[in-house]
N, C-alpha and C positions, 0 to 999 in steps of 0.2 A: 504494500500500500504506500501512496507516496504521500509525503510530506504537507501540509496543509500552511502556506504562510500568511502571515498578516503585512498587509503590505498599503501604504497611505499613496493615495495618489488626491490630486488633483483638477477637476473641471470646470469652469467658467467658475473659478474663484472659490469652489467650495472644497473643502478638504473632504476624503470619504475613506474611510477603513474599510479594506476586502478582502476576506481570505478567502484563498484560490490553490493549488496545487499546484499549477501553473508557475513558472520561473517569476522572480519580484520584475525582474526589466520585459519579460513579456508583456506582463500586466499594463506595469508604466507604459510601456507602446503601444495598449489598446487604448490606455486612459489618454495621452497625449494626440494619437490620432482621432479620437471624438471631442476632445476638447479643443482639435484646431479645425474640425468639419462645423462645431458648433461657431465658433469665431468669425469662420468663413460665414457663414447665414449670418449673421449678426451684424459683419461689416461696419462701418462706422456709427450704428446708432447703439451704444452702451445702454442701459436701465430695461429692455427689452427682460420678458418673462423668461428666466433661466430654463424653467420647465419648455414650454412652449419653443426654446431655439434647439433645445435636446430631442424634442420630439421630430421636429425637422429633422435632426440630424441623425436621428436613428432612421428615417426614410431614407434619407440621401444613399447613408450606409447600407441600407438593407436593397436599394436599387442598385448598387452597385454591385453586390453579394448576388442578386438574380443575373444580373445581366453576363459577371463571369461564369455565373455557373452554367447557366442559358451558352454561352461561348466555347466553354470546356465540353457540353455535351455536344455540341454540334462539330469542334475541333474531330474528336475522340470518332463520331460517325464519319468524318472523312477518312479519318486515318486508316479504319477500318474497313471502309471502302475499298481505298486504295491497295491495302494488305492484299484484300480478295483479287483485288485486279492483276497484281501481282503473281498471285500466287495461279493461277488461271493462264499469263501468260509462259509461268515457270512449268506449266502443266504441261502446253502445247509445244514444248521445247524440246520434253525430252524424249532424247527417241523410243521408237516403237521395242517394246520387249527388254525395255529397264523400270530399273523399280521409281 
């Protein structure tokens, strides 16, 4: 079983206590990558509802999560494709009465 750390991180200015299993600087580069996605929405107007630029920014995040995954499945069908195509032409190569 692995290890469980307590680990403080930081987003749009509030400190949060999380334990995770997960490595402490992992964590920190989840915590720093939504709290600069949040920033990004926020833009130059400060006093904006913390909650409400989190919530954005967990869309942003989570469209960005469909759209690579959407990318990787469609990658992975070509690749696959391909293999076949391949392998179809490696078919028709070799001669007649080999394995």
């Amino acid at each position: 079983m692995t290890e469980s750390h307590r680990i403080e991180i930081e987003i749009l200015g509030q400190r949060y206590a999380i334990r995770s299993e997960a490595s402490p600087d992992y964590v920190r580069e989840l915590a720093a990558y939504v709290d600069a996605r949040a920033k990004e929405i926020r833009g130059d107007s400060p006093g904006q509802d913390p909650v409400k630029l989190l919530a954005l920014a967990a869309l942003y995040i989570a469209d960005e999560l469909f759209r690579l995954r959407d990318e990787s499945a469609r990658s992975e069908g070509e690749a696959s494709a391909r293999v076949g195509a391949l392998l179809q032409l490696l078919d028709t190569m070799v001669p007649p009465g080999r394995p």
